[in-house]
Wavefront OBJ file of the C-alpha trace (Angstrom):
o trace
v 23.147 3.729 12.552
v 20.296 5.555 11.001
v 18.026 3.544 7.557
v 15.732 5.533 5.807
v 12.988 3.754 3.965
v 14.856 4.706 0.577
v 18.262 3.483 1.836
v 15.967 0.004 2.848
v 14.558 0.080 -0.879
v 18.007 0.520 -2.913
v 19.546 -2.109 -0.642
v 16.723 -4.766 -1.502
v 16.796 -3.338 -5.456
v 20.834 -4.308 -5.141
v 20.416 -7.772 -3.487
v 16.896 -8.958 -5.344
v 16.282 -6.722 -8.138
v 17.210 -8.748 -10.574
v 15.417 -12.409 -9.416
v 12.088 -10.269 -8.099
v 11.914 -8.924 -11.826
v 12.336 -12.041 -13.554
v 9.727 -13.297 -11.505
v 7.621 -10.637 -12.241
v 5.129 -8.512 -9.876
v 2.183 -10.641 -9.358
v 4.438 -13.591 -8.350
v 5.949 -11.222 -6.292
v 3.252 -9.767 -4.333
v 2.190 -13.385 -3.886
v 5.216 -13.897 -1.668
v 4.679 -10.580 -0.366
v 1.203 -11.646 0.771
v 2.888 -15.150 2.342
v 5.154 -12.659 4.745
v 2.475 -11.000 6.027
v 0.421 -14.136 7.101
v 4.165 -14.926 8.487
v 3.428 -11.684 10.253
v -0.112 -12.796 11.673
v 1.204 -16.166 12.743
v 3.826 -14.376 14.432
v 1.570 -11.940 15.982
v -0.541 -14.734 17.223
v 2.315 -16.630 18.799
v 3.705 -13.593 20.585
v 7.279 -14.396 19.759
v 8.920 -10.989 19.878
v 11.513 -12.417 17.907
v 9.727 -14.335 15.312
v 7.315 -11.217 15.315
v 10.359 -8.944 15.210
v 11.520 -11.235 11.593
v 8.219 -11.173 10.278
v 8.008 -7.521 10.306
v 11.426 -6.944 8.645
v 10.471 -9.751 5.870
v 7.529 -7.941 5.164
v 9.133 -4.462 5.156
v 11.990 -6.188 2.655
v 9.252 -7.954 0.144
v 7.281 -4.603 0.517
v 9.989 -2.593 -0.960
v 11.069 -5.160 -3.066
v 7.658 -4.946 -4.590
v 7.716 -1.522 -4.884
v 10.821 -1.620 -7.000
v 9.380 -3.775 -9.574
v 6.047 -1.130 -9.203
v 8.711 1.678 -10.042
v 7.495 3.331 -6.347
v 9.691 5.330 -4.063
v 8.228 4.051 -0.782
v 9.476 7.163 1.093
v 8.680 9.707 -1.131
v 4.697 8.448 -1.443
v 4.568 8.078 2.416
v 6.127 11.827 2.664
v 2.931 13.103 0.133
v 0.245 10.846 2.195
v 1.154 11.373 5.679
v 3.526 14.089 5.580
v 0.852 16.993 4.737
v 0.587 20.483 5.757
v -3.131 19.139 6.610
v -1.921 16.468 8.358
v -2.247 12.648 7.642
v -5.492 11.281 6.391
v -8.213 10.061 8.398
l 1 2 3 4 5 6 7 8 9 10 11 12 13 14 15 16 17 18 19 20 21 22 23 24 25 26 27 28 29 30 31 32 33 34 35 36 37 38 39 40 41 42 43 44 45 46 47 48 49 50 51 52 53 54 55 56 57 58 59 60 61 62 63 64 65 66 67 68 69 70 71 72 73 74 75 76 77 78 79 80 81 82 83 84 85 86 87 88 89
């Protein structure tokens, strides 16, 4: 089964939306922020499951973030890294 980055964004808009707004972004990138040092701890351990979970919680706050933000994630990596130039260096 196939997941684009925009079907990963409108399925974290319909299951947080709601709560994430309420708490508003800055709270919101602070747990953001807390998943990715779940990430580093992770990365440290070398779980490849508990690395494996960090990197989907920080994928889900990520676009859960960018919701509030009013970002399409996919469409703003497309115009970065998607370039007829190539991606950035």
């Amino acid at each position: 089964m196939g997941i684009s980055l925009r079907d990963i964004q409108r399925l974290m808009r319909e299951y947080y939306f709601k709560r994430d707004m309420e708490r508003g972004l800055y709270a919101t990138f602070t747990w953001f922020v807390e998943e990715v040092g779940e990430l580093a701890d992770a990365l440290l351990s070398n779980d490849k499951n508990k690395i494996e979970e960090e990197f989907a919680d920080v994928l889900a706050w990520l676009t859960s973030l960018a919701n509030i933000a009013g970002v399409d994630v996919e469409e703003c990596f497309k115009r970065k890294y998607l370039r007829p130039e190539g991606p950035p260096i």
